[in-house]
TORTI-703265 format. One line per field, with one value per residue: residue number from 1; residue in one letter; x, y, z of N, C-alpha, C in turn. Coordinates in Angstrom, 3 decimals, padded with zeros to 6 digits. Example, Ala and Ser with C-alpha at 12.3 -4.5 7.8 and 13.67 -1.06 7.14 Angstrom:
# residues 2
k = (1 2)
r = (a s)
nu = (013.190 012.850)
nv = (-005.690 -002.250)
nw = (007.800 007.080)
cau = (012.300 013.670)
cav = (-004.500 -001.060)
caw = (007.800 007.140)
cu = (013.200 012.900)
cv = (-003.300 000.030)
cw = (007.800 007.870)
***
This chain:
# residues 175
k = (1 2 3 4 5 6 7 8 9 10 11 12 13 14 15 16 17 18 19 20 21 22 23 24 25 26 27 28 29 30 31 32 33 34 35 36 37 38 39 40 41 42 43 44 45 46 47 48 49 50 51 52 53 54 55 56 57 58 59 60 61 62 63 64 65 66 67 68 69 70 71 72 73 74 75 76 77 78 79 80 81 82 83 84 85 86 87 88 89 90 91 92 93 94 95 96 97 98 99 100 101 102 103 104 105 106 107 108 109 110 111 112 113 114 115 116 117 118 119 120 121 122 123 124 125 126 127 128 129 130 131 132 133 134 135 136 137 138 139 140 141 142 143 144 145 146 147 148 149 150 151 152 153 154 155 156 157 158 159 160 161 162 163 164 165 166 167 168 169 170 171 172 173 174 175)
r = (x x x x x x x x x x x x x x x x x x x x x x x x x x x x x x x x x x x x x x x x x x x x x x x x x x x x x x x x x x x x x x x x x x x x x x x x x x x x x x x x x x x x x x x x x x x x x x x x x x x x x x x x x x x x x x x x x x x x x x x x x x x x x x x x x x x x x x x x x x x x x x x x x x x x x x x x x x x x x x x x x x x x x x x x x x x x x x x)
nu = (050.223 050.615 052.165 054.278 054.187 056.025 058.166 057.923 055.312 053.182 052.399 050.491 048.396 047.786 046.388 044.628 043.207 042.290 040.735 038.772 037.508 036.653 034.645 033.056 032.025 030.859 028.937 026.945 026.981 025.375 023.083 021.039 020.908 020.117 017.587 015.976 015.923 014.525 011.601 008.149 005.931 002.675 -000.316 -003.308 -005.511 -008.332 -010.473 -010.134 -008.794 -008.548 -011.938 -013.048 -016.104 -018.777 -021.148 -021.520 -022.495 -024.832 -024.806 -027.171 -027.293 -025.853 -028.583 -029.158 -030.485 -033.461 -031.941 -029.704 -028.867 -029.641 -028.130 -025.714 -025.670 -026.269 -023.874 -021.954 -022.892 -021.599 -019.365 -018.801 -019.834 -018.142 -015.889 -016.765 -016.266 -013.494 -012.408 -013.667 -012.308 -009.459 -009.207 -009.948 -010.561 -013.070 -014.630 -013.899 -015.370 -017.787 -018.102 -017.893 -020.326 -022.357 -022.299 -022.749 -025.632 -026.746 -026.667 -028.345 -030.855 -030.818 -031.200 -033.568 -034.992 -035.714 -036.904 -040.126 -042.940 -043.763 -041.369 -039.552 -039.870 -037.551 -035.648 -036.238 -035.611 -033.140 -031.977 -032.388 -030.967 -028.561 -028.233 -028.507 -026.569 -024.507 -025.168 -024.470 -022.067 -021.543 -021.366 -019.079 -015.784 -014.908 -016.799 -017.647 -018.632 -016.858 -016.606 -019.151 -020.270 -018.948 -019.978 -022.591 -022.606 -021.479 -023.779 -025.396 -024.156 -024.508 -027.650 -028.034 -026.889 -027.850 -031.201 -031.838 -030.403 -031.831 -034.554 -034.466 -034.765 -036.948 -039.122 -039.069 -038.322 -038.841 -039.493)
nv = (-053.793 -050.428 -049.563 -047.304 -046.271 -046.650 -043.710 -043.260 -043.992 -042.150 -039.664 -040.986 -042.062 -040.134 -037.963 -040.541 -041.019 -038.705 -038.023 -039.958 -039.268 -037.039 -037.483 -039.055 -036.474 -035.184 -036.228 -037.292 -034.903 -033.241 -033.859 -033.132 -030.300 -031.638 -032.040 -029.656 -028.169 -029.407 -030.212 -031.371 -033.925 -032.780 -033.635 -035.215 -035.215 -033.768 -033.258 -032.539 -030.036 -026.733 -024.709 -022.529 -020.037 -019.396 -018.704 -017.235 -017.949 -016.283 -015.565 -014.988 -012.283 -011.394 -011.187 -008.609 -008.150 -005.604 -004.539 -004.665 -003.463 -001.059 -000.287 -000.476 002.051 004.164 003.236 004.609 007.095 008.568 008.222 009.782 012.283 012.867 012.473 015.471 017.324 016.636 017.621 020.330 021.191 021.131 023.399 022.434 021.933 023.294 021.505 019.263 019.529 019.959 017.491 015.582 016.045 015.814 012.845 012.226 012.914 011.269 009.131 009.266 009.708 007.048 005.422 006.703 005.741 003.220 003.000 003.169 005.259 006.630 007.149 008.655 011.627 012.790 012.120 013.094 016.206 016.504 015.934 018.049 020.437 019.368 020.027 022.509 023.418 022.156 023.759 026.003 026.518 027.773 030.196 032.677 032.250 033.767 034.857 032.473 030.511 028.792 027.394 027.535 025.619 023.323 023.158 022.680 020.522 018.863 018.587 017.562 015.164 013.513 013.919 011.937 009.493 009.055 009.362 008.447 005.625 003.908 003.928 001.882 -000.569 000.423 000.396 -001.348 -002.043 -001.863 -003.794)
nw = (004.251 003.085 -000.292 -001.196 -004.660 -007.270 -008.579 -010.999 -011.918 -009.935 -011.245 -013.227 -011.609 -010.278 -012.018 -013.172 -010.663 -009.857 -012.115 -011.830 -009.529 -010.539 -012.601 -010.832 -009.213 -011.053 -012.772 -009.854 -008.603 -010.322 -010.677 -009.057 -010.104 -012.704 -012.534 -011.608 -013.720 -015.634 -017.352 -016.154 -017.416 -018.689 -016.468 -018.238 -017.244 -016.857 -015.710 -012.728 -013.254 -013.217 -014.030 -015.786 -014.575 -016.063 -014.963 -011.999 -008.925 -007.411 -003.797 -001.155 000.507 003.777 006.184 008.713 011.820 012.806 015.251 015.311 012.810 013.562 015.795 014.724 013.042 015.365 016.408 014.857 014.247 016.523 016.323 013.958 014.954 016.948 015.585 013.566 016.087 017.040 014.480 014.434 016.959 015.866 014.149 011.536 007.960 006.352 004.462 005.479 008.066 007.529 005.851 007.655 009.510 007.735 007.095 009.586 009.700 007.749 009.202 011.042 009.783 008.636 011.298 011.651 010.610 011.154 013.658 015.579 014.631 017.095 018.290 016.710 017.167 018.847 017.563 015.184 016.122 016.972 014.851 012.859 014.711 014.217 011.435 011.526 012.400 010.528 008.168 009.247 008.597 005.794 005.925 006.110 007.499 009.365 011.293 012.345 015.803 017.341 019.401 020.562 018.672 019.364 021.825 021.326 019.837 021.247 023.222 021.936 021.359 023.936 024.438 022.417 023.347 025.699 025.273 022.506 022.757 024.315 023.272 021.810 023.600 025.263 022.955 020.558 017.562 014.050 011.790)
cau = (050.616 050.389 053.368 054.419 054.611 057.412 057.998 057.195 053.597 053.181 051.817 049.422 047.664 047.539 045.455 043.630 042.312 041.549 039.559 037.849 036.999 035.268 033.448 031.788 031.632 029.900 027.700 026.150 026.588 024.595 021.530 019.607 020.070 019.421 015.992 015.615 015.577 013.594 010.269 007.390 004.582 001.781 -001.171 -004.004 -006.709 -008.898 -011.370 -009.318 -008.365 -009.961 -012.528 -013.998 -017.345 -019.472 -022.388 -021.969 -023.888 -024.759 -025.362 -027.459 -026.205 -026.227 -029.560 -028.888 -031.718 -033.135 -031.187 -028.483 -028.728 -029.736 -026.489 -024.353 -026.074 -026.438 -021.985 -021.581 -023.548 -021.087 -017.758 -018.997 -020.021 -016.869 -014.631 -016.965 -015.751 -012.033 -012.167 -013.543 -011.475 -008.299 -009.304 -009.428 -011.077 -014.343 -014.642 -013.558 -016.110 -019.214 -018.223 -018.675 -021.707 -023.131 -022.322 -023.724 -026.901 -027.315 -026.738 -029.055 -031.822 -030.624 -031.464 -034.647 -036.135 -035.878 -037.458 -041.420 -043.162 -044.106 -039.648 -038.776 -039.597 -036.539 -034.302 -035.728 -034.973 -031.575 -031.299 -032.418 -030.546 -027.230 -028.432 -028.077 -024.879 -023.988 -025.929 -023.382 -020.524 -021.702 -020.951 -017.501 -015.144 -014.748 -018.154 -018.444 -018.252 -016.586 -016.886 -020.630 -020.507 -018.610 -020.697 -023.795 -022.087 -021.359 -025.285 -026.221 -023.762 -024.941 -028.816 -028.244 -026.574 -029.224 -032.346 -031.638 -029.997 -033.131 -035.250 -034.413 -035.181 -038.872 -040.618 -038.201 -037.508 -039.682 -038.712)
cav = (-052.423 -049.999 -049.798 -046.286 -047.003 -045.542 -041.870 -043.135 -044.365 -041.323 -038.920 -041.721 -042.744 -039.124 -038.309 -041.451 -040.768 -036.812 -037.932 -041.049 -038.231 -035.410 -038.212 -038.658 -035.319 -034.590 -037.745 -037.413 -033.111 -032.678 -034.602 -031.918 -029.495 -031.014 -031.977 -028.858 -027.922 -030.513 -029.916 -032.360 -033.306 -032.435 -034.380 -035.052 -035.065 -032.738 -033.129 -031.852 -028.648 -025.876 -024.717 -021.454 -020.358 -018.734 -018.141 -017.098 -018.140 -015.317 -015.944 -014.110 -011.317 -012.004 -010.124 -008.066 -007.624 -004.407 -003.897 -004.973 -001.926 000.549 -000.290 000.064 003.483 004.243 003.326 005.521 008.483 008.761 008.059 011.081 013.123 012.989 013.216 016.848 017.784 016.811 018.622 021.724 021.617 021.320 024.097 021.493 022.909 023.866 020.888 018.300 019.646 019.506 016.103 014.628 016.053 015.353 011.778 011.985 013.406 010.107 008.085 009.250 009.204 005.491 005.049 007.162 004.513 002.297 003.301 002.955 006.751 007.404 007.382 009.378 012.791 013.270 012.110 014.652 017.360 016.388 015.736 019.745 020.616 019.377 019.966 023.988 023.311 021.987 025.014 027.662 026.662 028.005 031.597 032.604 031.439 035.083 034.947 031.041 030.762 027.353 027.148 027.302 024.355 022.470 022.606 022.274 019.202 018.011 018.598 016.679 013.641 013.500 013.590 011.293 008.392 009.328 008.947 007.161 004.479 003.241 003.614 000.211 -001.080 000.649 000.152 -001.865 -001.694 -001.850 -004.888)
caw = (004.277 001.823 -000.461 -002.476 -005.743 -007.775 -008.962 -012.660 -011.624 -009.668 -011.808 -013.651 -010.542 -009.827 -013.130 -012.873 -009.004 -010.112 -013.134 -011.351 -008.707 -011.470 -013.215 -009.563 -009.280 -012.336 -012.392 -008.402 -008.242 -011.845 -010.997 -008.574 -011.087 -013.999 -012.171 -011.735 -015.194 -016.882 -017.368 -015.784 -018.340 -017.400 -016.347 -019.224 -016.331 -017.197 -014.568 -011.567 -013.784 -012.908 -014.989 -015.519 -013.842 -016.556 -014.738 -011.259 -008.337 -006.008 -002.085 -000.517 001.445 005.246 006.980 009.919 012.570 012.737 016.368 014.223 011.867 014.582 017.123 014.010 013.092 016.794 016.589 013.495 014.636 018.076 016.004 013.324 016.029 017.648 014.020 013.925 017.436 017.648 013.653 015.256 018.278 015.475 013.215 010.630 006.977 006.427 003.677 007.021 009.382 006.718 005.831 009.136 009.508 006.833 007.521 011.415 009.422 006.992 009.500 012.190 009.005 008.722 012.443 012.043 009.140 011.933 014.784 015.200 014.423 018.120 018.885 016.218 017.488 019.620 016.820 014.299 016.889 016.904 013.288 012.416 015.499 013.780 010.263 011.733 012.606 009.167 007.454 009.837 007.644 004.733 006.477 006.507 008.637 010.665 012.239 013.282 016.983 017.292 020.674 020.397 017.785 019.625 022.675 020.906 019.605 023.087 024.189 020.809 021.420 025.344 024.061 021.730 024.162 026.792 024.756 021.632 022.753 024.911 022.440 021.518 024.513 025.185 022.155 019.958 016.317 013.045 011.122)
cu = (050.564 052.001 053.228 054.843 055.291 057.288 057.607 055.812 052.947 051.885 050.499 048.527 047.308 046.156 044.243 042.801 041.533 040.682 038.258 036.506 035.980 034.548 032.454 031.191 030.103 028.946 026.471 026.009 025.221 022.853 020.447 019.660 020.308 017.709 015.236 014.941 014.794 012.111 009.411 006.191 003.603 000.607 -002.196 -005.474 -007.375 -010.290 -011.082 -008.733 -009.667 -010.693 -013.230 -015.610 -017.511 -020.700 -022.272 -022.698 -023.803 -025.496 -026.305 -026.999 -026.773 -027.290 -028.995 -030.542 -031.471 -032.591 -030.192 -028.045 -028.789 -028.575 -025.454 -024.347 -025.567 -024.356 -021.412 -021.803 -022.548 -020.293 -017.980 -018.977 -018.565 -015.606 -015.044 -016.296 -014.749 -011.659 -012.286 -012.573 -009.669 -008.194 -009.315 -010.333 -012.058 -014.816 -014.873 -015.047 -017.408 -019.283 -018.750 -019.625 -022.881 -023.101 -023.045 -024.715 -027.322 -027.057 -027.728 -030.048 -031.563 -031.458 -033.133 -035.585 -036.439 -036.441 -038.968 -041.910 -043.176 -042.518 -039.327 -039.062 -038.329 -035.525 -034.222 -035.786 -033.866 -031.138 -031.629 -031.875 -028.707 -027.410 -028.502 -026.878 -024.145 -024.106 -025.329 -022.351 -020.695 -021.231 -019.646 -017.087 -014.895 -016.109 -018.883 -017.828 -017.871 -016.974 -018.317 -020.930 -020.237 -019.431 -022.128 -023.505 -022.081 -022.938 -026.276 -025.946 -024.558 -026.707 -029.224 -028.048 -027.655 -030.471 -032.510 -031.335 -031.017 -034.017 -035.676 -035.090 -037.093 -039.603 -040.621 -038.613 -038.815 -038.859 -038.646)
cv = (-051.804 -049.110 -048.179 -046.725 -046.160 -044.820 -041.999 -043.714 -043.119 -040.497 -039.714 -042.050 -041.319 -038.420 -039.127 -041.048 -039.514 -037.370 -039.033 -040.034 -037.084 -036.571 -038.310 -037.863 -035.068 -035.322 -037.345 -035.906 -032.934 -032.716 -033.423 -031.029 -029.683 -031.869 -030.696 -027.627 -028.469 -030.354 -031.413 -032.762 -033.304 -033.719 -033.975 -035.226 -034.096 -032.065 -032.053 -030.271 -027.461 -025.169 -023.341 -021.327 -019.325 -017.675 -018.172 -017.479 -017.060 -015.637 -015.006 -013.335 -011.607 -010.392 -009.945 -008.065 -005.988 -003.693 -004.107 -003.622 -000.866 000.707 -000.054 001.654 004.012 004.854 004.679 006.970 009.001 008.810 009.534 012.396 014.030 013.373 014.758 017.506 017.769 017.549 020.197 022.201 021.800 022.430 023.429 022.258 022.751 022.031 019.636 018.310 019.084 018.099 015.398 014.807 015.691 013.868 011.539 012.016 012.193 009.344 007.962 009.143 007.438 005.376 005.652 006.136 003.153 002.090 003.476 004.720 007.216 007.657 008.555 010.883 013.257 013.408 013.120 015.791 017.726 016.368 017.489 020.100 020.800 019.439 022.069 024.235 023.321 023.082 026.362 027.227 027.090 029.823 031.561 032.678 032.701 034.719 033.398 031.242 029.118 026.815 026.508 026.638 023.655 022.069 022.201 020.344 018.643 017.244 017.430 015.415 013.205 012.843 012.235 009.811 008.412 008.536 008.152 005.952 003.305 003.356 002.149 -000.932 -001.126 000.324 -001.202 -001.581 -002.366 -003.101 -004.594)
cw = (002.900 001.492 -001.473 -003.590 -005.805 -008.785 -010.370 -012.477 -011.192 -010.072 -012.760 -012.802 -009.943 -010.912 -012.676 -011.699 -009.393 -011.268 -012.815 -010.304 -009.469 -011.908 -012.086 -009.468 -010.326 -012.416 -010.889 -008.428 -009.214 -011.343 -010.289 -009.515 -012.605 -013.476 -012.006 -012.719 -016.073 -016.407 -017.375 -016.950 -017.543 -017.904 -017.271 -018.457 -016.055 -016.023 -013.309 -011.863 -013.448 -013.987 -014.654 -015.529 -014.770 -016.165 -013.643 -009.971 -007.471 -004.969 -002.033 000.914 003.065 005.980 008.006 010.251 012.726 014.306 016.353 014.108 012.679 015.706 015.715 013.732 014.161 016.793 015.571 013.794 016.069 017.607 014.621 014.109 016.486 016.826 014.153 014.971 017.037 015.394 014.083 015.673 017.562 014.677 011.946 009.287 007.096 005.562 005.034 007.330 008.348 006.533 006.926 009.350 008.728 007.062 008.452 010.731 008.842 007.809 011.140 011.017 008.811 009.880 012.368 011.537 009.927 012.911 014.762 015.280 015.961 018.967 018.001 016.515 017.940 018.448 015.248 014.769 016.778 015.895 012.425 013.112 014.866 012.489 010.216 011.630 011.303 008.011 007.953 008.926 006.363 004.656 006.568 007.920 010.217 011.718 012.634 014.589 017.153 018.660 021.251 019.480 018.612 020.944 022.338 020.577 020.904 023.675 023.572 020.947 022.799 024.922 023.170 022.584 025.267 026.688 024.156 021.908 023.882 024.656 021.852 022.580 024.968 024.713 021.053 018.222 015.208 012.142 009.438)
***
């Protein structure tokens, strides 16, 4: 059994236990951070270091086919189109509307550079067709008839999904 010692031991065994107890403490708590603090050396393996690239190598850039390039055109020319339109249809600025068109315009010439000579009639119909369009905004804004842009626009996107896009198909594509 365990015996109480007496009231003059007491307070020595009380001490003793509390300081036996922080030396633990301090000893087993310390160690994560003073690992934390101490700095690793570093490895003298020079190999595995990375090393700067002076000179480059450049890939070559990944070819598209040209029914590649003409379905992205083709995509581009329908999503411009349509920015023109729903700008119109918002009153959006003059600055807006030209942009898009002007875009639709370089990117139906993209599509035209692609297509063999006996296709491209239709598409430079359509490309002076909306290159009018682009050439009314230069008139002030009182005397545009938006209405009559926007359906021209309509007749232009329509023509364009109609014809163009089986172009590809008929004659196929200029490499």
């Amino acid at each position: 059994m365990f015996r109480c010692p007496s009231r003059q031991d007491l307070p020595v065994m009380a001490w003793l236990i509390g300081g036996l107890l922080a030396v633990q403490i301090l000893l087993s708590g310390c160690e994560p951070v003073r690992k934390k603090f101490i700095r690793k050396k570093r490895s003298a393996d020079v190999e595995t270091a990375v090393q700067p690239v002076f000179e480059p190598e450049e890939y070559p850039a990944a070819e598209l086919s040209p029914e590649d390039k003409y379905q992205g055109h083709f995509n581009r020319v329908l999503v411009w189109t349509k920015e023109a339109i729903t700008n119109m249809e918002d009153k959006a600025s003059d600055k807006r509307i030209v942009f898009s068109l002007k875009a639709c315009l370089k990117e139906l010439e993209g599509m035209e550079a692609l297509l063999p000579e006996s296709s491209r009639g239709e598409l430079r119909q359509i490309n002076a067709e909306m290159g009018q369009i682009r050439d009314a905004f230069s008139q002030p804004a009182a005397y545009r008839p938006y209405q009559s842009y926007i359906k021209d626009l309509l007749s232009l996107d329509r023509r364009i999904r109609q014809t163009l896009k089986t172009a590809l198909g008929r004659e196929g594509l200029q490499p």
